[in-house]
N, C-alpha and C positions, 0 to 999 in steps of 0.2 A: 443467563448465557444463551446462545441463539445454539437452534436446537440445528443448526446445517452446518457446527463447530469442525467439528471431524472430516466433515466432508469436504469443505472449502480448506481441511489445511491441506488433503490430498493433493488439491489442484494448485494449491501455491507452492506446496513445494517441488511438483509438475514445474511450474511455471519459471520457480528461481532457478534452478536447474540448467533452463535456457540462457539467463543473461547473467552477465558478467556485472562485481563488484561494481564496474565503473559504465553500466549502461547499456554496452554495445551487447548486440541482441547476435547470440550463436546461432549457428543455423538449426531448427526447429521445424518438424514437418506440420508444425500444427500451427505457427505463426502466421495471419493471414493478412496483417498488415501494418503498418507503420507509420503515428502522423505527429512526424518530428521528435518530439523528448519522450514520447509513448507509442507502445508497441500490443495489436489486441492480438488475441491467439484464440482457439477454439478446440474445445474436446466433444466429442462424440457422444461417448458412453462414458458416462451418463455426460448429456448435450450441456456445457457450459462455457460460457464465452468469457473473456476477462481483457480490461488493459490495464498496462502494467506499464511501471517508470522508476529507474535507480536513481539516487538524489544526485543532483548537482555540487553539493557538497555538502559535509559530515565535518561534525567540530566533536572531540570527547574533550569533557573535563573532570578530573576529580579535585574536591577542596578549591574552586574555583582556578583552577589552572589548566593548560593543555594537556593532555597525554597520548601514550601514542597507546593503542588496544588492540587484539584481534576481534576481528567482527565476521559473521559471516554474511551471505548476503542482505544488503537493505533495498527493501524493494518495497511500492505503493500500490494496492490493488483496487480495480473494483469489478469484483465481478456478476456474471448475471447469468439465473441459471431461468428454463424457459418457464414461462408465468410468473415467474416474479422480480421485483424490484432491483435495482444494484445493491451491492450490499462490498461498504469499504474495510478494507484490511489491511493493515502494515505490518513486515516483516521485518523488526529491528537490526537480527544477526547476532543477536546475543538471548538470554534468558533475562527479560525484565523483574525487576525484585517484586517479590509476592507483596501484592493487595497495592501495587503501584499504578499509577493510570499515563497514559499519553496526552499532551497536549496537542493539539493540533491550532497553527496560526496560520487563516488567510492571509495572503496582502493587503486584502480590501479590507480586514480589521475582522474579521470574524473567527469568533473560535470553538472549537469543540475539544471535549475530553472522552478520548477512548478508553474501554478496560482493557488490562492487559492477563494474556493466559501464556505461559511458557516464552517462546520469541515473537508471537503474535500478537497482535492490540486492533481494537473492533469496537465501532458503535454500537449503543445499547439494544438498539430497536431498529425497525424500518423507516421508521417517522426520522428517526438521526442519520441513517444512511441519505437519505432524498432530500436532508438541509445540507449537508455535508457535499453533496454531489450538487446539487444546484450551485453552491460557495465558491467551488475548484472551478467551475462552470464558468464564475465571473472575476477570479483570481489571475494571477499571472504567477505567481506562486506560491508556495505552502510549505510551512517548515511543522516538523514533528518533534516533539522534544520529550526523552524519557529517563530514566532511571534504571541501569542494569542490577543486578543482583550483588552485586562488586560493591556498587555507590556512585558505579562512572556517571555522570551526565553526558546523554546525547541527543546532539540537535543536528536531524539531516532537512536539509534543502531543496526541494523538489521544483522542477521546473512544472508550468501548466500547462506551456505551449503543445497544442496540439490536442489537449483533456477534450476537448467538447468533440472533435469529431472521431477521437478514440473512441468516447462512450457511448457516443451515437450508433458506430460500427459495432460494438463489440453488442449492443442493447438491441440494433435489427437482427444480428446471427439471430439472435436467444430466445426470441418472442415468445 
């Protein structure tokens, strides 16, 4: 488990805090900017920068059928604290079931498996963060699909429009 675990859930749930179930971005003194379906924000103390995107849409299923669940916010992170690397996070809105993982599907065919810690899900390493972010980079969108502690399946839908110069902005704040 990535030893900056504790620390980056501070800032995401800082960060959920700000936007809304369905996207739209509350007002926030620390949002700095916004490039379409992603919004970067910035914290001081301790300096770290993040952009962030709620799915476009959300499917639950249990026993292969729809159902309808409470969830709390799903939100797509990646943030970047200064010297180092982006580093991706997903905040499902529910507690994922113990020793269960996330999928992660580009559109362009590529895929990664996240672990999952409480409502949180994270690649392994640095080296998986920087394939992961290079993929959304040339994606146009990314679906995540996980397993709650219930047995719900959920698949949220992320748009990408806008990822590269979100990460661009939020990776100069950070340097």
């Amino acid at each position: 488990m990535k030893s900056n675990f504790l620390q980056g859930a501070a800032v995401l749930i800082l960060a959920a805090a700000s936007l809304t179930a369905t996207g739209a971005v509350a007002q926030s003194s620390n949002r700095v900017a916004a490039s379409t379906d992603w919004s970067v924000f910035v914290e001081e103390s301790p300096k770290e920068c993040w952009g962030v995107s709620a799915p476009k849409t959300t499917v639950n299923t249990k026993d292969g059928k729809p159902v309808q669940v409470r969830r709390g916010d799903i939100l797509l992170f990646v943030t970047y604290r200064s010297g180092k690397p982006g580093e991706v996070s997903f905040m499902g809105g529910y507690p994922f079931a113990d020793g269960s993982t996330v999928e992660m599907t580009v559109n362009n065919g590529q895929k990664f498996t996240l672990f999952t810690n409480g409502e949180g899900a994270w690649a392994r390493s640095p080296e998986e963060d920087a394939k992961i972010i290079a993929a959304l980079k040339s994606g146009a969108d990314v679906t995540l699909t996980g397993r709650s502690g219930r047995g719900t399946q959920t698949s949220d839908k992320f748009s990408l429009m806008g990822f590269t110069a979100a990460m661009d902005e939020a990776g100069s704040r950070c340097k």
